[in-house]
MMTF fields as JSON, N, C-alpha, C and O atoms, coordinates in Angstrom:
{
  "mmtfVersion": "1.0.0",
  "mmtfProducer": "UNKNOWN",
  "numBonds": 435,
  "numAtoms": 436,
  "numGroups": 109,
  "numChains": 1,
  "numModels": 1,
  "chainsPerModel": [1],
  "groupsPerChain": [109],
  "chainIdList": ["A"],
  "bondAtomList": [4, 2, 8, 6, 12, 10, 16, 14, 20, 18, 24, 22, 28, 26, 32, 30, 36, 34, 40, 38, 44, 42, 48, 46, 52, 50, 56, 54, 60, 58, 64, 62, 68, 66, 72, 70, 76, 74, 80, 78, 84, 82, 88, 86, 92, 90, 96, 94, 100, 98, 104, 102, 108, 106, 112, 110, 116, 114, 120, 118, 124, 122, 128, 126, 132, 130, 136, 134, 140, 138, 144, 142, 148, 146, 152, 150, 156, 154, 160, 158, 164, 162, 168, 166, 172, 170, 176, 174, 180, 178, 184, 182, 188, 186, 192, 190, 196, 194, 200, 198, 204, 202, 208, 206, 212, 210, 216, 214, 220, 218, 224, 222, 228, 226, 232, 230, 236, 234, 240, 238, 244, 242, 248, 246, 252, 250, 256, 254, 260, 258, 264, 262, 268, 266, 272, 270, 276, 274, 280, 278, 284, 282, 288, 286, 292, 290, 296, 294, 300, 298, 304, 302, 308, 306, 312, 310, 316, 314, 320, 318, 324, 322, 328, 326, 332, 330, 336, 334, 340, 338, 344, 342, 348, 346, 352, 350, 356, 354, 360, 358, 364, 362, 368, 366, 372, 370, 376, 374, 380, 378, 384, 382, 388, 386, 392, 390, 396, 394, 400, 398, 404, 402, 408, 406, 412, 410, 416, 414, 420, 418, 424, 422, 428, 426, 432, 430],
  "bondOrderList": [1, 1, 1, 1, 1, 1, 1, 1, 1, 1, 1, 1, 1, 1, 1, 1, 1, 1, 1, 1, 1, 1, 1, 1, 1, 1, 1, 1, 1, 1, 1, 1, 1, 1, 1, 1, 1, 1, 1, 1, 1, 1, 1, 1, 1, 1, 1, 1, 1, 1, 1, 1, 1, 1, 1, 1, 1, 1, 1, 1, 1, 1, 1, 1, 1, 1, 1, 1, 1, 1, 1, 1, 1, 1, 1, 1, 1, 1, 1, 1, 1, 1, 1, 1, 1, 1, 1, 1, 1, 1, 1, 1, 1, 1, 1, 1, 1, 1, 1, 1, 1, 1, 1, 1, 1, 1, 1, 1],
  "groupList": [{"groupName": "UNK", "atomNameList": ["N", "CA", "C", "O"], "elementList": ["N", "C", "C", "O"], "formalChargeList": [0, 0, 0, 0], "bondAtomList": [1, 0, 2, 1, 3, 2], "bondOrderList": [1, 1, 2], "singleLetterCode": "X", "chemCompType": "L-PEPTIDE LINKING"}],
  "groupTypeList": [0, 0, 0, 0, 0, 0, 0, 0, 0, 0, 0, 0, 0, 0, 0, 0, 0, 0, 0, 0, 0, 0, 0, 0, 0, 0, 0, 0, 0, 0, 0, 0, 0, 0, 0, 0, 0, 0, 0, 0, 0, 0, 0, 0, 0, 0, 0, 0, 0, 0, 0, 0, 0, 0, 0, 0, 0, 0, 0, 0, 0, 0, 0, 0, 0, 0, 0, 0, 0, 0, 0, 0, 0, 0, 0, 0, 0, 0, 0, 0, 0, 0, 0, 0, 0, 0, 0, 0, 0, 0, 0, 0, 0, 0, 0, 0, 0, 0, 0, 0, 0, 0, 0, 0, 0, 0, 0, 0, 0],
  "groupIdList": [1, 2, 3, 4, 5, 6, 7, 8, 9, 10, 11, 12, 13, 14, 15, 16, 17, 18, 19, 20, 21, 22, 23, 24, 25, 26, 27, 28, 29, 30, 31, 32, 33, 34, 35, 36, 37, 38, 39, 40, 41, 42, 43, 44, 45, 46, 47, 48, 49, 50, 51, 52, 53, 54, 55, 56, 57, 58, 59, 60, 61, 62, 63, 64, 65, 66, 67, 68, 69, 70, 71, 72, 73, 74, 75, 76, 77, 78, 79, 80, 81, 82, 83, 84, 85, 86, 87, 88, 89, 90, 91, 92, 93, 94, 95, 96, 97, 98, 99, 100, 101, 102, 103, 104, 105, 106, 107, 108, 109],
  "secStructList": [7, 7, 7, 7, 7, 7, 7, 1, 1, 7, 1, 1, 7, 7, 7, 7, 1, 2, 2, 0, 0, 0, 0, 0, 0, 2, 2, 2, 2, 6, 7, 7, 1, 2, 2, 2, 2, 2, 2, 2, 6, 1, 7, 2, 2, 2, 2, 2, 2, 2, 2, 6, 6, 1, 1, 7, 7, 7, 2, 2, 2, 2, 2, 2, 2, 2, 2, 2, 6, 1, 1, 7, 6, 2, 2, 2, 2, 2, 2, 2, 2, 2, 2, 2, 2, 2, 2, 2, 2, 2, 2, 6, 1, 6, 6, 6, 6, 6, 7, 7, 7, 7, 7, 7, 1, 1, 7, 7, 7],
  "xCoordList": [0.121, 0.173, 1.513, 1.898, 2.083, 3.517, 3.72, 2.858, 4.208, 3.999, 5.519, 6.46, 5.212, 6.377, 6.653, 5.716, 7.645, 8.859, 8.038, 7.516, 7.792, 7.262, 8.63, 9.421, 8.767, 9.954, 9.604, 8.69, 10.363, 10.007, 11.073, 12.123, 10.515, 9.623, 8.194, 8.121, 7.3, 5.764, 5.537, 5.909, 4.247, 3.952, 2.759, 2.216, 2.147, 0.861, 1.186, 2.036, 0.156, 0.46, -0.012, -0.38, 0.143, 0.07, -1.232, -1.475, -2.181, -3.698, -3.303, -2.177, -4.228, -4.286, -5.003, -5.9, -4.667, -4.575, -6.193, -7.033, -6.591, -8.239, -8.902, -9.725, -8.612, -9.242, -9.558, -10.385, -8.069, -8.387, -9.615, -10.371, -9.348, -10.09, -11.989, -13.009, -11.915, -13.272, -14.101, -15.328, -13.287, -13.684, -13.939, -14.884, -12.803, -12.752, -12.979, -14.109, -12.254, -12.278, -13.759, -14.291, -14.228, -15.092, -16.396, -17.124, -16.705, -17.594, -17.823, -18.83, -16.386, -16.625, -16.62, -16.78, -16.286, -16.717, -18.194, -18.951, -18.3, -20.083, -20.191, -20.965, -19.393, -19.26, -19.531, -19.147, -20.268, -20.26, -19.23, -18.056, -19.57, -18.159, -18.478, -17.544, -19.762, -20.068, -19.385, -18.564, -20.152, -19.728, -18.482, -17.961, -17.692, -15.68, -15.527, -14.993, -16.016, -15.501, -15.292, -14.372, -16.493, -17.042, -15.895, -14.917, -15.953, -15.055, -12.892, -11.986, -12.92, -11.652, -11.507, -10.447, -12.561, -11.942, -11.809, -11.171, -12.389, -12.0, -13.196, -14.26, -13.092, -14.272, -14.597, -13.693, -15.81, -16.572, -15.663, -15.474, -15.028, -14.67, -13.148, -12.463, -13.014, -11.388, -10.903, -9.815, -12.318, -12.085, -12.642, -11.876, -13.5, -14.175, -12.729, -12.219, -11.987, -10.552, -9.722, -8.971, -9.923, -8.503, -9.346, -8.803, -10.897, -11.486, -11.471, -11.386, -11.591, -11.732, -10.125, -9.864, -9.209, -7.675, -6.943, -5.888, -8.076, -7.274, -6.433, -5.524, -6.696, -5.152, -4.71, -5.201, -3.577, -2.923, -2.839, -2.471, -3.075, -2.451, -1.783, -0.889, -1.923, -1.33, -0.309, -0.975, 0.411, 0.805, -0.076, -0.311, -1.0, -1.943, -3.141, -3.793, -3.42, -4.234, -4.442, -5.348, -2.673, -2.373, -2.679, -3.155, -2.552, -2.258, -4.072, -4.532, -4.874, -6.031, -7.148, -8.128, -6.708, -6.973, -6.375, -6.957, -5.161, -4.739, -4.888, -4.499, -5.645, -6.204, -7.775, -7.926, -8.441, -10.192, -9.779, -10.294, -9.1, -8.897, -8.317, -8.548, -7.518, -6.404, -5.425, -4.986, -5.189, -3.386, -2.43, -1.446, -2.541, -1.864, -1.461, -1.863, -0.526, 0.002, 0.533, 0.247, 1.388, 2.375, 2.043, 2.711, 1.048, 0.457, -0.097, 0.068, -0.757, -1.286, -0.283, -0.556, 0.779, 2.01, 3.23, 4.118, 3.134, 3.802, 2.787, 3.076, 1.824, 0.099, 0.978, 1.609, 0.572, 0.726, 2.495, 2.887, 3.096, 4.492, 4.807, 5.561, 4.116, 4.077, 3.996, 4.73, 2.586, 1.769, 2.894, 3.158, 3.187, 3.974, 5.311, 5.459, 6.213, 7.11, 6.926, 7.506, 5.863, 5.517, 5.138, 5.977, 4.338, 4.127, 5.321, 5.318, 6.137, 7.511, 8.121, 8.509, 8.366, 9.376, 9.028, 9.789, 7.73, 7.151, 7.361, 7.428, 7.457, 7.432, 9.229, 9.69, 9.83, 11.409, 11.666, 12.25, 11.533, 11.505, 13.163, 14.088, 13.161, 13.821, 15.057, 16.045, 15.512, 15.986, 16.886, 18.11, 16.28, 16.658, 17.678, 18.706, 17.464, 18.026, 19.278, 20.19, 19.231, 20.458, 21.592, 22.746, 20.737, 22.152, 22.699, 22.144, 24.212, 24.527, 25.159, 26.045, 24.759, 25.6, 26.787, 27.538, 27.197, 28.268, 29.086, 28.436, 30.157, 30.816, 31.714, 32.679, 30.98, 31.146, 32.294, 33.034, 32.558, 33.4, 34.936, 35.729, 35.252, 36.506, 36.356, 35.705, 37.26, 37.399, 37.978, 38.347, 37.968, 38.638, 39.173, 38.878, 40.572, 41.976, 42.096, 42.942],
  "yCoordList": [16.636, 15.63, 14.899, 14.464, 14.789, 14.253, 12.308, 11.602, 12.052, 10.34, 10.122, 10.885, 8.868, 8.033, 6.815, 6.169, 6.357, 4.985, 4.311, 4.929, 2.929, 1.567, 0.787, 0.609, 0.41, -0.528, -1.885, -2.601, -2.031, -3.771, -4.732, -4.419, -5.974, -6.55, -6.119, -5.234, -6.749, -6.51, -7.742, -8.534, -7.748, -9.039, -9.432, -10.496, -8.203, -8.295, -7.708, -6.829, -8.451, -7.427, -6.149, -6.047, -5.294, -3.935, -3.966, -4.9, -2.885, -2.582, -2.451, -2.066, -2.772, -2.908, -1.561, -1.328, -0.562, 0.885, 0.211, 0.413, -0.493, -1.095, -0.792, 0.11, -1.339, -1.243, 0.196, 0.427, 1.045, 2.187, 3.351, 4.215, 2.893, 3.487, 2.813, 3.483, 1.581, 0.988, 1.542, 1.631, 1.865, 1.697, 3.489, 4.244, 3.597, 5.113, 5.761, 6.247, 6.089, 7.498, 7.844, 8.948, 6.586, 6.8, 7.217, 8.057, 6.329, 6.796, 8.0, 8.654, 8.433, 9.895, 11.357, 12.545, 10.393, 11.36, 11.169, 11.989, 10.556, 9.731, 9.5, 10.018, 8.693, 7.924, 6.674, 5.841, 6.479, 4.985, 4.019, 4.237, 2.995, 2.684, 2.709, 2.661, 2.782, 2.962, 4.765, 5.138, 5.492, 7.038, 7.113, 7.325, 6.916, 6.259, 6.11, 6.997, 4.886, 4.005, 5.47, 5.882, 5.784, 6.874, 7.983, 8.118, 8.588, 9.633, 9.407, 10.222, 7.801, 7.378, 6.915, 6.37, 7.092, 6.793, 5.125, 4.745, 4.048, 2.855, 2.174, 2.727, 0.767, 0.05, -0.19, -0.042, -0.541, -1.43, -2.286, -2.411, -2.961, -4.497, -4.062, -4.394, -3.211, -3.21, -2.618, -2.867, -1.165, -0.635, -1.735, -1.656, -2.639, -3.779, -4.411, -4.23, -5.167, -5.775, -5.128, -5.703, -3.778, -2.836, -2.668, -2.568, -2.642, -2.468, -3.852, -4.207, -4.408, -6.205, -6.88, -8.053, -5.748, -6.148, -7.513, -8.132, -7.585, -8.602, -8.252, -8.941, -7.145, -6.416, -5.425, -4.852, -5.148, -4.156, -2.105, -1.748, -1.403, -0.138, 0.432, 1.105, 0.401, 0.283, 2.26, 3.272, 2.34, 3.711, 4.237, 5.417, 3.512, 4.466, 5.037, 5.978, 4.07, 4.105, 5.019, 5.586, 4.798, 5.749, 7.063, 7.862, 7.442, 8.816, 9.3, 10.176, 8.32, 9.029, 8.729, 9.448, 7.478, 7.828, 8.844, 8.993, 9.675, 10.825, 12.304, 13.344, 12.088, 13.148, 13.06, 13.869, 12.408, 12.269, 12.683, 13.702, 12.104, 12.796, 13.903, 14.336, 14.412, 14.841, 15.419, 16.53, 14.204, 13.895, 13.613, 13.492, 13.42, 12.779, 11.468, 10.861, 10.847, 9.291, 8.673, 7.584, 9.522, 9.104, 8.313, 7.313, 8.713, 7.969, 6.44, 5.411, 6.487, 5.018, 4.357, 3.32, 4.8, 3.999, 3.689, 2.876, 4.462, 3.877, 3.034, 1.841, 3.36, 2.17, 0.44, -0.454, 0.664, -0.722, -1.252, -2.237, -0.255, -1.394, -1.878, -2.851, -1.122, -1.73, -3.359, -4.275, -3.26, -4.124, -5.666, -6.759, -5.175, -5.862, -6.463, -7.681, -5.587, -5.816, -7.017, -8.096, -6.591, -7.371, -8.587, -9.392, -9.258, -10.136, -10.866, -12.095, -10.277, -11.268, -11.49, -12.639, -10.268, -10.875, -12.182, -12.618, -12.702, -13.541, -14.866, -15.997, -14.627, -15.868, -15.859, -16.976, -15.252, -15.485, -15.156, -14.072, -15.509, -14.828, -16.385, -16.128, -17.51, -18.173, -18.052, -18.069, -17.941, -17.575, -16.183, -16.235, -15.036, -13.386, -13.881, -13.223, -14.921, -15.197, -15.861, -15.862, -16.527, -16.955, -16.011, -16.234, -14.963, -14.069, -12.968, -12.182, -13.191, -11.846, -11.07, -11.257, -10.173, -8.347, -8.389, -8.954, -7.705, -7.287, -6.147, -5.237, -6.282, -5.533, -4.791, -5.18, -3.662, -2.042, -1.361, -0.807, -1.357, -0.817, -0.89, 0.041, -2.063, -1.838, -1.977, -2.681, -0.983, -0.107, -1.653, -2.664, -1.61, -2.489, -1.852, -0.785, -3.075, -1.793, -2.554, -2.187],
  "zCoordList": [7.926, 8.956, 8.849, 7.763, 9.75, 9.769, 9.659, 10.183, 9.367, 8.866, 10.098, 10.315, 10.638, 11.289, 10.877, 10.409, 10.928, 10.417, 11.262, 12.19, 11.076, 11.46, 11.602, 10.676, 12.728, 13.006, 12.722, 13.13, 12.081, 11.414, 12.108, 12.67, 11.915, 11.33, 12.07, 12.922, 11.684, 12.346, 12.051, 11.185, 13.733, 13.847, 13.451, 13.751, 12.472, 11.872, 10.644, 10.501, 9.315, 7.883, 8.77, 9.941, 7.794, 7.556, 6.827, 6.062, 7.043, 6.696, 5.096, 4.78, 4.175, 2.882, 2.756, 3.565, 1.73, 1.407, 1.059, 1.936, -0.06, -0.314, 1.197, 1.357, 1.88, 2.935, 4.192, 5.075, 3.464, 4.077, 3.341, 3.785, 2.254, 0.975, 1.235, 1.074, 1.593, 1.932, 3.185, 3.229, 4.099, 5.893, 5.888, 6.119, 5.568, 6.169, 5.122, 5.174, 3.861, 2.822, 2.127, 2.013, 1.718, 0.994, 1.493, 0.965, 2.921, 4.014, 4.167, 3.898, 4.828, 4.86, 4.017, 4.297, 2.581, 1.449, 1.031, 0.511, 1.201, 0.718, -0.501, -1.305, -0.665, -2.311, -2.33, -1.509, -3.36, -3.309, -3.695, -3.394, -4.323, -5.266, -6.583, -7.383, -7.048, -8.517, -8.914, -9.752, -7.915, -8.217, -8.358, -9.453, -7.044, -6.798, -8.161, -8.825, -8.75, -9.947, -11.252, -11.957, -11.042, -12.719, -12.213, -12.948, -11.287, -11.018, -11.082, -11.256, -10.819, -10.83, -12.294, -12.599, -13.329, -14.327, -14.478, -15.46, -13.538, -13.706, -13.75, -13.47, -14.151, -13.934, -12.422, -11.6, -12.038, -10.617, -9.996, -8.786, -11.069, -10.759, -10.182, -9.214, -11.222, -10.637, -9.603, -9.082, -8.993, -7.828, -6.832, -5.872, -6.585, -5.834, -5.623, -4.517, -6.617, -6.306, -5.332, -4.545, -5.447, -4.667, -3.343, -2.243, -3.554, -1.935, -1.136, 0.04, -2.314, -1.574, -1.23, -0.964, -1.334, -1.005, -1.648, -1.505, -2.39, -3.755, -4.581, -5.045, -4.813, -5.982, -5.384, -4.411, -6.062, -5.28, -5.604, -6.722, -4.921, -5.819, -6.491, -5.978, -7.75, -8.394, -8.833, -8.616, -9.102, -9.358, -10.119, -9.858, -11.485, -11.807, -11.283, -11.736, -9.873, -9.364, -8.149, -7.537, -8.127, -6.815, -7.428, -6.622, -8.478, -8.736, -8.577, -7.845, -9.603, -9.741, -8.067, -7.87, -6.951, -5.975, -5.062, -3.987, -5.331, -4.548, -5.073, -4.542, -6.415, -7.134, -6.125, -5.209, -6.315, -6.024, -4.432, -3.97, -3.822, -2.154, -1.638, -0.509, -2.482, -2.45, -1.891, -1.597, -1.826, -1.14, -1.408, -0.679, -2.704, -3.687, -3.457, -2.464, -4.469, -4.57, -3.514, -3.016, -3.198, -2.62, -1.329, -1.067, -0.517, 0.905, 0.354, 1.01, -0.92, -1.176, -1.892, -2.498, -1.898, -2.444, -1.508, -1.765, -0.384, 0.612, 1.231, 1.321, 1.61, 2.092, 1.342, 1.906, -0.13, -0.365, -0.913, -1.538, -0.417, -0.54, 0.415, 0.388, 2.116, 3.33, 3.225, 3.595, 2.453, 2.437, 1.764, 2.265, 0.79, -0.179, 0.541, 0.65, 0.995, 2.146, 2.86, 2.744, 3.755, 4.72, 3.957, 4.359, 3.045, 2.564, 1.906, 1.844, 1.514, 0.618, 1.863, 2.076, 3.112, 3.999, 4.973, 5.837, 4.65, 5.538, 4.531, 5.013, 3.103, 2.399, 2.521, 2.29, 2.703, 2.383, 3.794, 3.783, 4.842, 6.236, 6.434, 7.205, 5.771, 6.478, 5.402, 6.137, 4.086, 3.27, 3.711, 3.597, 4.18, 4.781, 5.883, 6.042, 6.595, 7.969, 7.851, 8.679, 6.548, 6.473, 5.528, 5.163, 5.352, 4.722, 5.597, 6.365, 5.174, 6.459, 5.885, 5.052, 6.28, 5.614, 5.483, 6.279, 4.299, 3.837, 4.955, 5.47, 5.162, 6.746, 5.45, 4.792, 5.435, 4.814, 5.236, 4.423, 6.766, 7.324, 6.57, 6.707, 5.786, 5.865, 3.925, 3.153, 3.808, 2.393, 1.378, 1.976, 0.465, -0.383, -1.278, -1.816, -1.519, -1.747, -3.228, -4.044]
}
């Protein structure tokens, strides 16, 4: 399946990978989250955090949620740096505005 660039900024966060993992994956695998949990190798609590979009995905997490689906990491690690992105650029949104690019164009001698 082919993935496309999101033109930013966005005027909404970006869906929390927890939440894609809550709504859609698991549904249609028919897992619960206790089974999820035993099969991911993790505790209840800590997959409940990543479904409840309180914590984030973590790379170890990415790996053993793109093992159990498999799709590997890489989709739930672009999922939550979206996520991450979008959240710092909104706390530093007035800070970003006042810096202006370095003008590349001309070589330094």
């Amino acid at each position: 399946m082919a993935e496309y660039p999101v033109k930013r900024p966005l005027k909404r966060a970006p869906v929390h990978p927890g939440e894609i993992l809550r709504e859609d994956v698991l549904p249609s695998l028919e897992l619960s989250v206790s089974e999820t949990a035993r099969r991911l190798g993790v505790s209840r609590q800590q997959l409940h955090r990543v479904l409840a979009c309180t914590h984030p995905i973590t790379t170890e997490m990415a790996l053993r949620i793109g093992k159990l689906v498999g799709n590997g990491p890489g989709l739930w690690l672009r999922l939550q740096q979206a996520c991450d992105l979008w959240r710092v650029e909104q706390c530093l949104k007035d800070e970003l505005a006042e810096i202006r690019p370095a003008n590349l164009t001309h070589s330094q001698g």
